[in-house]
N, C-alpha and C positions, 0 to 999 in steps of 0.2 A: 778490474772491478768497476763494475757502476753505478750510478747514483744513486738508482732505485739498491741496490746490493747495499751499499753503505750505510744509508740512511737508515734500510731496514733492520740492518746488523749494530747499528750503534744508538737504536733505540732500544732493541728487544736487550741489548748488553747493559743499557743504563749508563750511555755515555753520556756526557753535559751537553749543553747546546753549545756551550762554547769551541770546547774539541771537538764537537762534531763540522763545526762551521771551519774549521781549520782544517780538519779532513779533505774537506769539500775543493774548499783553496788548493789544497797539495793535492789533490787529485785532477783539476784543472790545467794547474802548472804541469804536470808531467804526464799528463795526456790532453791527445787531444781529441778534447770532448765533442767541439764544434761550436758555433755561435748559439744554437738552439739550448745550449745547458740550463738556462734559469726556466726555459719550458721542464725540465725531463727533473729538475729539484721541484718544481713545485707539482708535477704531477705524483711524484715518488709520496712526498709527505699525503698527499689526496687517498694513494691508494691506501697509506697504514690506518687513514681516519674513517674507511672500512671497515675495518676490524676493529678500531679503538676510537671510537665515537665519542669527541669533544672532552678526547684527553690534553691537560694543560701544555704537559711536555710537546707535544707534536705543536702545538700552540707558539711556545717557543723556539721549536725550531724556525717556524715559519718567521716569527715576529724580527727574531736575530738575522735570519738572511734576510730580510725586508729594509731593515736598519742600515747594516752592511752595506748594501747597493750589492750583493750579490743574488739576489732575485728580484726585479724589477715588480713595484706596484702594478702595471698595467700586465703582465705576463700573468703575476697570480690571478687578476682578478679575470682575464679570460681564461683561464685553466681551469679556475674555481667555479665561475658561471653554466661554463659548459660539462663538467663533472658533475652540476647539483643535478640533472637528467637522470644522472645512475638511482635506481631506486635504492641500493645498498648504502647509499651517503645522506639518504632521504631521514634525517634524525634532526628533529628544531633544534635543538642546543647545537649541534654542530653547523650545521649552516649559519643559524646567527652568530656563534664565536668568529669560523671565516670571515662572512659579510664585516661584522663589526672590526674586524683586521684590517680587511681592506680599506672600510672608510675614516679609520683614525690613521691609516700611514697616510691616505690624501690628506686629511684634514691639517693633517701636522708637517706636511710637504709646503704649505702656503704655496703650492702652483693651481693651476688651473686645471680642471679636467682632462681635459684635453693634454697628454703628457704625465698626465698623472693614472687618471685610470684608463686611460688610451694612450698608445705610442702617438706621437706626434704626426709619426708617417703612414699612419695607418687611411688607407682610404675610406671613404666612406658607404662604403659595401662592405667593409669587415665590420665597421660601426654598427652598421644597422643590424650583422649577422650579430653582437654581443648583444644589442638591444632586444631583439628575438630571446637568447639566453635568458637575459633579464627580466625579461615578461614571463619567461617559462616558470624562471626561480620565484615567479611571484606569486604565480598560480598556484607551486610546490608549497608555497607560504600558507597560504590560503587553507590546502589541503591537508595540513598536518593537523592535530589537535591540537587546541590552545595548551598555552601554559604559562604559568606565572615566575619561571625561570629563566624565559628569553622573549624576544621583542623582536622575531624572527621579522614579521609582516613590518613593522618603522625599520628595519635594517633594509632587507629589500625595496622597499617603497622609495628609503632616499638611494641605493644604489642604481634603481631605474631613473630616478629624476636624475641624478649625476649624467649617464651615457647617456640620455636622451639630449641631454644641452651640448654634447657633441654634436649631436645629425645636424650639420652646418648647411651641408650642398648637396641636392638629390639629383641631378643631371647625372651622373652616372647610373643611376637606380632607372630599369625596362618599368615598364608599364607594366608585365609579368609579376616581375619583383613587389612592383608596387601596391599590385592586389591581393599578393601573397599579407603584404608588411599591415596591409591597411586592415584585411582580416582576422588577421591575429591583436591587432590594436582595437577595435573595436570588442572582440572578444574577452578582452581584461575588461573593459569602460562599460561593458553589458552586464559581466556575470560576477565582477568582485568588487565588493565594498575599500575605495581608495580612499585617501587621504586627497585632502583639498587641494594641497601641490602639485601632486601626481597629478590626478586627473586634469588639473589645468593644461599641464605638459602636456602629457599625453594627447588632449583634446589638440591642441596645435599642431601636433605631431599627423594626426587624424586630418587634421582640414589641409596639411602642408602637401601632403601623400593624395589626397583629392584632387589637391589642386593640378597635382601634376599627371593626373589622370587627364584631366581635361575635365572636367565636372564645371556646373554650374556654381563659382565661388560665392555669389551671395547664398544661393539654396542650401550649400554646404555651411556655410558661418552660420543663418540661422540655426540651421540643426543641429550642430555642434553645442552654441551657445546653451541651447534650451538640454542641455543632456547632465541629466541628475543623477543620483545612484537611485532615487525612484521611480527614474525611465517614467517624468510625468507627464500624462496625459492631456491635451485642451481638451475642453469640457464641451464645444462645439468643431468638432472634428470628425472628420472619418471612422474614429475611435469609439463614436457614436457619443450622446449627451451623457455627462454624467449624472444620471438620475437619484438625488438621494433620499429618494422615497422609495424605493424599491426592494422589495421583498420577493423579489424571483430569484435572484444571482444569489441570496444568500440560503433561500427554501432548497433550490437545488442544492446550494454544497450540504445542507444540513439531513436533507433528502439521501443523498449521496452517502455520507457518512456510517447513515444506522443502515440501510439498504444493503452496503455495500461491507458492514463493521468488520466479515473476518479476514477480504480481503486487502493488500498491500498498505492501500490511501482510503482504508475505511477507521471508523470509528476504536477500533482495538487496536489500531498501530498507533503506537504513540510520537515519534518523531515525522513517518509521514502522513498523519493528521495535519499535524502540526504547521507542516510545507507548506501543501494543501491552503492549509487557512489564511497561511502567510503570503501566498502569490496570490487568492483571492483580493486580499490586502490591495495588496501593488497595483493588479491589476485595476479596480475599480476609481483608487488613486483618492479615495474616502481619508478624510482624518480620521485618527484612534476613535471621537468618540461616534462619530459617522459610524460608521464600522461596526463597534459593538449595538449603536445603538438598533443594525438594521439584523446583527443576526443575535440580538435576543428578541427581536419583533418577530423573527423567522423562525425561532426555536418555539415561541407561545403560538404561533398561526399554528405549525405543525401538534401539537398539541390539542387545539381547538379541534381541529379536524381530523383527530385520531379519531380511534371505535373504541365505545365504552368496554367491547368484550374483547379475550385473550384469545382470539383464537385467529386471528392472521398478524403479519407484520408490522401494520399500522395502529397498532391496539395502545390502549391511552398506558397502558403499565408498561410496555416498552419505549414510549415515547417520553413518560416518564420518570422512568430509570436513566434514560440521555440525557434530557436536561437536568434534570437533579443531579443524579449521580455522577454524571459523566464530563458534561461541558464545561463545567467551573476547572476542573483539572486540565482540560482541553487548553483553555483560557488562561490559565496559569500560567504554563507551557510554553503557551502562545507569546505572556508577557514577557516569560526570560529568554525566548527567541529574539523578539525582538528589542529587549535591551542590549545586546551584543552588537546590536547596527543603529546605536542612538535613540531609542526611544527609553527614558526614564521609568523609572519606577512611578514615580509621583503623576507621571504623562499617561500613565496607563490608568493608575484609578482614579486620574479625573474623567478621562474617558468612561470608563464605568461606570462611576458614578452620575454622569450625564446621561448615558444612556439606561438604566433604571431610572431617573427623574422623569427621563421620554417617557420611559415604558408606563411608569405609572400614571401617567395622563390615559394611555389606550384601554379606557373603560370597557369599551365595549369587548374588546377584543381577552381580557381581564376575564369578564362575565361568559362568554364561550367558555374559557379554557374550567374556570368554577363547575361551570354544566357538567360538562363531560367528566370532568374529576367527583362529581356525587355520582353520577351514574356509574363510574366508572368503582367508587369505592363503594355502590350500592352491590355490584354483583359480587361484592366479598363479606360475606361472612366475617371473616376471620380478621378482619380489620377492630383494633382498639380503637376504645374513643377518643384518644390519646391522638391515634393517624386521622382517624375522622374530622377532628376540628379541626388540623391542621392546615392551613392552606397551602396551593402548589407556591406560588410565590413566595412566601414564607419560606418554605422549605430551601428553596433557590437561593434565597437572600443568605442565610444560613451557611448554605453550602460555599456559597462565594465568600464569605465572611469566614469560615475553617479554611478555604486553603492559603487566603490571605490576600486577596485581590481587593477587597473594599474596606474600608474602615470602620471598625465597631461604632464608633459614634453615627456615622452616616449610617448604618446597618438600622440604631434604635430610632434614628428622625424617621427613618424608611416604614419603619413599623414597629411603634412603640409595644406594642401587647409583645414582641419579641423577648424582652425583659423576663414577663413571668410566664414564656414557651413551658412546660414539662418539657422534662426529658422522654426519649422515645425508652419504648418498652428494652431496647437491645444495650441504649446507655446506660437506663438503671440498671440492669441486669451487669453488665459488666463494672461498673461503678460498686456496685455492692459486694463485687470480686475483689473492687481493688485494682484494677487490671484495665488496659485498654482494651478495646471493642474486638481490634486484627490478634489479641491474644486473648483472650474470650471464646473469639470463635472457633482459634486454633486448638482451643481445651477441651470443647464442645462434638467437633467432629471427628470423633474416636470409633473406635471398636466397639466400644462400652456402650454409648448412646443406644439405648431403642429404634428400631426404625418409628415409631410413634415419636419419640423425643426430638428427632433428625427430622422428620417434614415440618414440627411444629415449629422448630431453629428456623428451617431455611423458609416455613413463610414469613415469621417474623423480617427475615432480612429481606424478602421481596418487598415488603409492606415500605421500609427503611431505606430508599436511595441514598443517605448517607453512608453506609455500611456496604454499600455494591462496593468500593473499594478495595475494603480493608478483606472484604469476604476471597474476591479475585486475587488478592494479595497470599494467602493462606490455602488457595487451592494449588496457587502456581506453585510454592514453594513445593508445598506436600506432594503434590505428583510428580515434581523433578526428581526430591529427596528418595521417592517409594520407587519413580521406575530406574535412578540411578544404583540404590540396592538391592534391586529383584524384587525388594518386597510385597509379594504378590498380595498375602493377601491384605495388607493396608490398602494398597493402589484397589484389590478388587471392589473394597468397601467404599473408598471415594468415590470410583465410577459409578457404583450401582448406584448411589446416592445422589449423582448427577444425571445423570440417563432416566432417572425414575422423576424428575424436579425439572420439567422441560426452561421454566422460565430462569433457573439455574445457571444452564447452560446461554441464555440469553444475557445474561447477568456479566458470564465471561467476557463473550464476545465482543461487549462494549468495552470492557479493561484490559485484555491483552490479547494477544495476536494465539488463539483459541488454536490455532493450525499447529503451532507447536505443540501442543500436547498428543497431536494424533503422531507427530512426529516419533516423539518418546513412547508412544504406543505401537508404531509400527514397527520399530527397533525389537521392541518386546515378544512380538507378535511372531515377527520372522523370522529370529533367533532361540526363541526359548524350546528348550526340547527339556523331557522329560526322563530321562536317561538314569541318573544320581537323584529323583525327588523320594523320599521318604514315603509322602501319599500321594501318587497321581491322579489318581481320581478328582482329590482336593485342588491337586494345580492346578490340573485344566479347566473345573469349575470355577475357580477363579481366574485364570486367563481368558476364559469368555465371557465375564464381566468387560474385562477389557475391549475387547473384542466387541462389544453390544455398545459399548459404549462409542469408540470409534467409528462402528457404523450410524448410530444416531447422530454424530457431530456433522458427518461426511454427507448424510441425504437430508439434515436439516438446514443447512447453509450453502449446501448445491459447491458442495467442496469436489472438485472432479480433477484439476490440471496438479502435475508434481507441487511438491511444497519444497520452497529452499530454505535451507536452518543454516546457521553459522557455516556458510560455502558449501552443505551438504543436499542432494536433492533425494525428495522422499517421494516415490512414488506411490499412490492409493488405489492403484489397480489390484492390489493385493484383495483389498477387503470391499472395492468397489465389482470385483468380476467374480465374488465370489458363487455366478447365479450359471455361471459357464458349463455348458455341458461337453466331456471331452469324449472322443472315440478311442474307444481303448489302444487302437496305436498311436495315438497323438500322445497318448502318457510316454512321461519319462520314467526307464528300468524301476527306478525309483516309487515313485508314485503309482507304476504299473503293478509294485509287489505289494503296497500297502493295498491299491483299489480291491484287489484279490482276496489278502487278508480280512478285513473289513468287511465287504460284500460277505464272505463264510461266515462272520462272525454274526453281523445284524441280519441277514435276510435268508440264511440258511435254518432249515426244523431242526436240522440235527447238532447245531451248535450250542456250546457253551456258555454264551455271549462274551461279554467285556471284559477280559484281565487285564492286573495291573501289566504284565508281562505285554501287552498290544500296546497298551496305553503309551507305554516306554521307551517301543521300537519305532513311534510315529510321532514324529514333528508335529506340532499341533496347526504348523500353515498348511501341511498338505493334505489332513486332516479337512479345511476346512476347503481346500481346492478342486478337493473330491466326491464331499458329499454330493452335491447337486447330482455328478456321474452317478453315484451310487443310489439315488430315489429313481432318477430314469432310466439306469437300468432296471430296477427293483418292479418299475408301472410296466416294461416290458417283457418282463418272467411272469408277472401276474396277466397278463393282458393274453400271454402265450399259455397260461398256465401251467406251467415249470415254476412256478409255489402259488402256494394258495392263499386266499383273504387273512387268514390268523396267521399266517407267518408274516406279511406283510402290514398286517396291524402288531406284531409283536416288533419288528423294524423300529417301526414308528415309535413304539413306545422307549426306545432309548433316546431319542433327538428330542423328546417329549420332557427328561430328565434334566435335571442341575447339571449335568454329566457334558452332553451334547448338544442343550437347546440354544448354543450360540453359535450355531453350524444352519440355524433353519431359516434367517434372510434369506442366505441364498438358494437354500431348497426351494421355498416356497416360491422366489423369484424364476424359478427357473423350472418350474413346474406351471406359473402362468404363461411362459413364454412357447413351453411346447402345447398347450391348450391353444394359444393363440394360433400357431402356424400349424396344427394338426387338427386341432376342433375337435371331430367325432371320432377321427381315429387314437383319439388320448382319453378315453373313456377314465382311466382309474386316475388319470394324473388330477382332474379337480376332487378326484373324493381325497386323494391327499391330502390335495390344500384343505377340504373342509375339515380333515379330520383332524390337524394339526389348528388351522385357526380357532376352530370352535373349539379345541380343549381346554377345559379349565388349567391343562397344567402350560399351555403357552405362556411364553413373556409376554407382558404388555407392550412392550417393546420392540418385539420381532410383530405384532397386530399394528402398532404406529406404523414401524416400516413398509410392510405387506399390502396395509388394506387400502391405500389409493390406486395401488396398480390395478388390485384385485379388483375394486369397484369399475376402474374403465376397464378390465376385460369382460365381465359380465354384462353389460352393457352393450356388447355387440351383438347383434343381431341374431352369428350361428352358435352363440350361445345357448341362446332361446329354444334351441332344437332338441337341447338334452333331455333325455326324461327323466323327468321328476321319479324319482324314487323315496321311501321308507329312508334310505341308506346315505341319496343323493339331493340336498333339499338346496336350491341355488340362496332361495331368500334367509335360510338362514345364515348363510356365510353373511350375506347384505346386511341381514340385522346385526352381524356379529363385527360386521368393518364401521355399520354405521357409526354402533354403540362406540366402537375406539375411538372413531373420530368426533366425536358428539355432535353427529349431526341428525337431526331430527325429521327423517324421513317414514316414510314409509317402505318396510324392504321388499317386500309384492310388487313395486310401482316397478315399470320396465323404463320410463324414461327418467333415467339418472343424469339432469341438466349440471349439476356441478362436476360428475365427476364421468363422466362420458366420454368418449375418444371424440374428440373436435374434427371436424370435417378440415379438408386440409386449407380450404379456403378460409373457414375462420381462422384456425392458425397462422393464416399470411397477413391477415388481416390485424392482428395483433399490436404489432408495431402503429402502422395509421393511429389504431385506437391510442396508443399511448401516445403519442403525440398532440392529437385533435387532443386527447385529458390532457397533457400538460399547459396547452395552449387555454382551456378552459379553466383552469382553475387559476392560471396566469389574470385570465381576466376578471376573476371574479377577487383578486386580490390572495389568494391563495395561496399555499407553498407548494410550486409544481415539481412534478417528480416523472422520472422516463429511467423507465430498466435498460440502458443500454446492450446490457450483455446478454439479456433475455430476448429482447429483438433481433442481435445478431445470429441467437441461436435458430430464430423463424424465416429468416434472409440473409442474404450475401453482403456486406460491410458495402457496395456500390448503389446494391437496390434498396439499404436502407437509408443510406446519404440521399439519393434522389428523390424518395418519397419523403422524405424532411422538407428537401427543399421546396416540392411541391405543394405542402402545410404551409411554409410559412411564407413562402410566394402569394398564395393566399392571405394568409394571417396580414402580412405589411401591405396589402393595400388595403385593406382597413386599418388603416393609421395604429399598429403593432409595432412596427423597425423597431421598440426598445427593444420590446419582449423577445422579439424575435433575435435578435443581436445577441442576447443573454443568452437564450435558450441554446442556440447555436455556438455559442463561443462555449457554452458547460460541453457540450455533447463531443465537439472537436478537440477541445483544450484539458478536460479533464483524466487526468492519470488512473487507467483503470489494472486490474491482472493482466499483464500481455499475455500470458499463457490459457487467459478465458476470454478477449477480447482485442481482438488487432485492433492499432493505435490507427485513429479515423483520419487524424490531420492529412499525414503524407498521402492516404487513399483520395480523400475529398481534394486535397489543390491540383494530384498530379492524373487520378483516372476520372473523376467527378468534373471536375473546375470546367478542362478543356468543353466537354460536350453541352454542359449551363451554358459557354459561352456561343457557340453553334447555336444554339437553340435562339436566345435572346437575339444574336442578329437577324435572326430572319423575322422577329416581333416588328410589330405597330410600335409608332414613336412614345405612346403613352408607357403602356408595357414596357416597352424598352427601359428607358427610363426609370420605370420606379424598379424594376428588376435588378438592373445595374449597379442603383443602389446599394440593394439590401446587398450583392456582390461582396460590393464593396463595404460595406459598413463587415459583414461577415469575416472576411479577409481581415482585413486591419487587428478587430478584433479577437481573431482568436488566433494570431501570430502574436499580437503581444501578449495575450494572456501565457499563451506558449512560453513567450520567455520568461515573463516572470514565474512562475512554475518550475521552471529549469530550474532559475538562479535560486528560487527558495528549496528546491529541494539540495541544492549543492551543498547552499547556506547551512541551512539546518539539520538535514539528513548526513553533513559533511562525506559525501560522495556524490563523484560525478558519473548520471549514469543518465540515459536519456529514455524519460519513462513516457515519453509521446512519440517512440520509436526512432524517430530525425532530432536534430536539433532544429531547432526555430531556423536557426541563422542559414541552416542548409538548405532548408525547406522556403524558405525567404530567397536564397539567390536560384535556386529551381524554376522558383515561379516567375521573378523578374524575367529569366532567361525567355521563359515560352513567351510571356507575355510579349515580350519584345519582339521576339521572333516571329509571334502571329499579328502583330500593330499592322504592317500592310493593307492585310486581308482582312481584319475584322476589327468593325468601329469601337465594337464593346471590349475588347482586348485595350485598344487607344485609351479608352476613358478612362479605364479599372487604371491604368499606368498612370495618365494625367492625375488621377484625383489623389492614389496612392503616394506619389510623386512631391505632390500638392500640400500634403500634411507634415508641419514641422515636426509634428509629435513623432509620425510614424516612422520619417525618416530617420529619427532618429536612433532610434532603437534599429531600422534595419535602413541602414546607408547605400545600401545596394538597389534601392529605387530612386535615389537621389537623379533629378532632372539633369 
């Protein structure tokens, strides 16, 4: 029998630790086991704390042989160190129960480390391999969830300082070795929050391993020295000045945010917001009230310079709705983030509170934001006097005072009239319930409600940034509750109610990650069949609620790449390609017997049309996979005349019904597209479209989606060829897209300047312009803003980097290098969708970098020089912002996941290497190392340029 056998048998039997430990003995004595036995006991006990996770008995096994001398303290602790690797042992209670074993048998040994959690004889290459362990177990520390039952991260922290005061002699340790030891060491020191102790150690540990590189020992003590867990910055460094007047670094991220809200590290995710905000933090190396005070100057600028009207992204009620309703909570967030790495509670709202004392000195800036807020509550009717007096600040101060960041008293110094505020219309109203606002509105948006009662609700809440919360709170719920039980038609009533309420759905987007719900709608969508329903007619009327709804979320937020939900990936090509025309063999058997059925049914004289018995036998996805086939076949029977205009106007009028009009996106989409590539040989395909758009029985809905396309295909030239007919009139369609879109045109006019297919040179042109604007509005004081992911979609991620470069090569020699530093370190450094945007860093240092530097060698010394520069200011820059990003998303997101494609640190020993490699041949290669080199901040955070 052996150990593992025993051990496993006289726990699962319930034998004592004592008989057990006597077992052990007599199993010893009468075999033999080998010298290796206190390994194969203490791995045996490891393996059962597998399965029985920080159970006490297995506890006392261990603790009794430990006592005994028949499992040596230094054995457990390298068995245990390297065991905590298995993900299956990966439980906090149980590693700190180990850990804590192991350091109360040292402590109560009165020997030294060395002998104690180390064999005596142990070289110092097995040391350093447990030290490695130890670093891993601390990461493992790091990466569990907190808990208030174990003290996992102080138990590892002092068992790493313990083996670390062993690495006595490193003369056996290659230089190999040593870069392996040093990069794993610095990678605790960069990415986790240590204890004072530790990191002292550690830091030694780091300059000891340098040294024996060969490294330059002062360059390396400096940099050691100066290495904080805020990885801080000098303020006259490579790193660039730290400017704390600046309102770029924080207009981008806040730019960024609403821009970007429903994807990953936009304004609807809530923890990586949060990162986000947090490595902004670090990076800029701003005190709290620094900080707050530049991005609530950057939240009022964006404001100021909204549009008083709702009809694009910049509009003052979505700007609005973010700071009001959205950033106080953001900020919230932000402060229990960073209490967990030492910043106070009481350290935050002095911070705040300094920064509203800044704020309300900036008069001017004040008076903008007032402007545009009367303008903006001029083009609403529907606004009480109640919101009318209100002011945007007030409102703000309000909001920061409900979630709990400022203090009432400081709240009524800030703005005594706050006192005798009324309540908003949405308070009294729930006040007089009895009842809170998020059940109020949860009572409100029923079956019951009138659609009159329902828009009157939801503009009240638009009116009320306080209530965008509680509102997003009561949909999430309600849509998971209705699509987790079928409940179709609840779900149908909330979509239509959303899909109908455009600023609704904007409303979401700023509170939660909106992509999840198309999630639980795609589920629905691609699964539900009609087979066992009672009334299908009904269902599928109301699954194309659903349906209409998911496609307005998907073409209003330019939702295209998969969505991941809880490890699961949802693709939207379902409802994104619903515009696809198939060739009747490309169908599958399947879909080939519905095309057939269907076609008989709508586009045949002699049929009956739509029974429930069709309805039943047809999946409602393939259903909508098909139609599109089904109108272009339907234009080419009519075009051959193999059926006539009233059978094909009788077609029509079923997708025209409650029944099928959530099947006509993609008709209509795919009726422009064979207009587009056919023109004149598509004669009936536009009287489709007009006959469907112009119908009064159209969704408004399916007119929002349709008529931008529709407007730039009309607008081509061999459009214009068509004749006019009684039958065929183009300017009506125009009048009938203008009017959805409320744009105030003339629909007669042939040049459609907004909505026009762009020459392809303007479209390249694209990006420059947003650039040259960001840069412009940088210098006007502004909050600049760059669609990054709209520009990749016009150029190649290399010809968009170099056309940057070439702005702001520009831009800094007119005395820019801040803005430019900023603008550049958001653009590289900033965490976007990888599946809507390759990550720029690793492109820009490794196919970008090299040929900047080519170029500049062969410049004039002026040129040269300030180019080098920006280089370098660039570099430094947005390598650190890099890292801290990493580390905050680590922090706070608690996963390690590398959302800038590389890690910093790899992308950092990358460039060292070319650099180096090209120093010979090229002077600016030389510099960029010297100056990089040069900087104790830099090196400190990436030691791999270290002189």
């Amino acid at each position: 029998m052996s150990f593992a056998e025993l051990t496993r048998n006289s726990y699962q039997c319930g034998v004592s630790p004592q008989k057990w430990l006597g077992l052990c003995k007599l199993l010893v004595q009468q075999q033999d086991v080998g010298a290796n036995f206190s390994t194969t006991i203490s791995n045996a006990i490891l393996e059962l704390y597998r399965l029985y996770p920080a159970d006490p008995t297995l506890r006392e096994y261990l603790q009794l042989s430990l006592s005994d001398g028949l499992l040596s303290n230094a054995v457990f602790v390298s068995t245990f160190i390297h065991a905590a690797r298995d993900p299956e042992l990966q439980n906090g209670s149980t590693l700190d129960m180990l850990c804590r074993l192991a350091l109360n048998t040292h402590y109560t040994s009165g020997l030294l480390p060395a002998g104690s959690i180390i064999p005596l004889a142990d070289s110092q290459v097995s040391v350093l391999s447990k030290v490695q362990d130890a670093l891993a177990l601390l990461r493992i520390a790091h990466s569990l969830p907190p808990s208030n039952f174990h003290q996992l991260i102080v138990s590892a922290s002092e068992l790493a300082v313990l083996l670390l005061s062993c690495v006595t002699d490193m003369s056996q340790v290659t230089a190999a070795q040593a870069i392996i030891y040093l990069g794993d060491a610095n990678d605790v020191l960069q990415s986790l929050r240590l204890s004072h102790e530790l990191r002292q150690v550690l830091e030694g540990f780091v300059l000891s391993l340098s040294l024996l590189m060969g490294d330059d020992a002062k360059a390396v003590r400096d940099a050691q020295m100066l290495h904080t867990m805020q990885l801080t910055m000098g303020k006259n460094d490579v790193l660039g000045a730290n400017v704390e007047t600046d309102t770029v670094t924080c207009g981008l991220l806040l730019q960024s945010l609403v821009a970007c809200r429903t994807c990953d590290f936009g304004a609807g995710s809530d923890l990586e917001a949060v990162a986000v905000m947090t490595g902004t933090l670090r990076w800029t190396s701003w005190a709290p009230n620094v900080f707050c005070t530049q991005l609530l100057v950057a939240a009022l600028t964006c404001i100021a310079q909204s549009s008083a009207k709702d009809d694009h992204e910049s509009s003052f009620s979505l700007w609005r709705a973010f700071v009001v309703g959205r950033l106080p909570r953001l900020l919230f967030a932000l402060e229990k983030s960073l209490e967990a790495h030492g910043t106070t509670e009481a350290d935050w709202r002095a911070a705040m509170h300094a920064a509203l004392l800044s704020l309300s000195q900036r008069s001017d800036l004040l008076v903008q934001c007032d402007v545009v807020a009367r303008q903006g509550k001029g083009h609403d009717s529907g606004q009480d006097n109640n919101t009318l007096d209100r002011s945007l600040v007030r409102e703000f101060i309000q909001q920061l005072l409900a979630v709990g960041i400022i203090e009432y008293t400081f709240a009524v110094s800030m703005d005594p009239m706050m006192v005798n505020d009324p309540r908003t219309r949405l308070q009294s109203e729930a006040f007089d319930h009895g009842c809170s606002i998020e059940t109020y509105l949860d009572s409100k948006l029923t079956l019951d409600s009138s659609p009159e009662d329902t828009l009157s609700l939801l503009e009240k809440i638009r009116q009320e940034p306080g209530s965008h919360h509680c509102f997003a709170a009561v949909v999430q719920k309600r849509f998971t509750s209705h699509s987790t039980s079928l409940d179709l038609e609840h779900l149908s009533h909330l979509t239509r109610t959303l899909y109908h309420h455009d600023f609704a759905l904007d409303i979401l987007s700023l509170h939660l990650k909106i992509s999840y719900l198309i999630c639980d709608a795609l589920e629905i969508i691609s699964e539900y069949d009609c087979e066992t329903v009672g009334d299908p007619q009904t269902a599928v009327s109301h699954l194309g609620d659903i349906v209409l709804f998911a496609e307005m979320v998907l073409a209003k937020f330019r939702i295209s790449s998969p969505i991941i939900k809880d490890g699961k990936m949802y693709r939207t090509e379902l409802l994104r390609c619903t515009s696809r025309i198939y060739q009747l063999d490309e169908l599958s058997p399947e879909h080939k017997s519905a095309f057939a059925t269907w076609y008989k049914a709508i586009f045949d004289s002699n049929s009956e049309g739509i029974d429930d018995a069709l309805l039943r036998t047809t999946k409602p996805q393939i259903l909508l996979q098909i139609s599109a086939t089904l109108f272009s076949q339907a234009a080419l029977a009519r075009q051959e005349n193999r059926i006539d205009n009233d059978t094909l106007q009788t077609g029509m009028s079923y997708f025209l019904g409650p029944l099928l009009q959530w099947t006509l996106v993609g008709v209509i989409h795919a009726m422009l597209f064979e207009i587009g590539h056919r023109a004149l040989v598509a004669p009936f395909h536009l009287a489709i479209v007009q006959s469907i758009l112009c119908s009064p029985c159209c969704p408004v809905v399916v007119r929002r989606l349709c008529s931008p396309s529709c407007l730039r295909l009309l607008s081509s030239r061999r459009i214009q060829a068509f004749i006019q007919s009684p039958v065929l009139d183009i300017s009506v369609i125009r009048a009938t897209c203008f009017q959805t879109l409320g744009v105030n045109k003339d629909p007669s006019c042939k040049a459609l300047e907004d909505y026009q297919i762009s020459p392809a040179t303007r479209w390249m042109d694209f990006p420059k312009q947003e650039i040259r604007e960001a840069l412009a509005l940088a210098r006007r004081h502004k909050a600049p803003r760059i669609d990054v992911t709209r520009c990749l979609s016009a150029t190649s991620p290399s010809r968009f980097l170099n056309l940057l470069w070439s702005e702001l090569s520009v831009a800094s020699s007119l005395g820019e290098m801040e803005t430019c530093r900023r603008l550049a370190t958001f653009v590289l450094a900033m965490p976007r969708q990888l599946s809507s945007a390759p990550p720029l860093l690793p492109i820009f240092m490794y196919n970008v970098l090299p040929y900047l530097i080519t170029v500049i060698d062969q410049q004039q010394a002026t040129e040269k020089g300030m180019n080098t520069q920006l280089l370098v200011t660039i570099i430094s820059s947005a390598l650190t912002a890099a890292l801290h990003i990493e580390w905050a998303v680590q922090t706070v997101c608690e996963e390690q996941r590398f959302v800038l494609g590389q890690p910093s640190a790899a992308v950092a020993r990358r460039l060292a290497a070319d650099l180096r490699a090209q120093k010979p041949s090229s002077s600016t290669s030389a510099t960029i190392l010297q100056r990089l080199g040069s900087s104790p901040a830099f090196v400190t955070n990436f030691p791999v340029f270290v002189m």
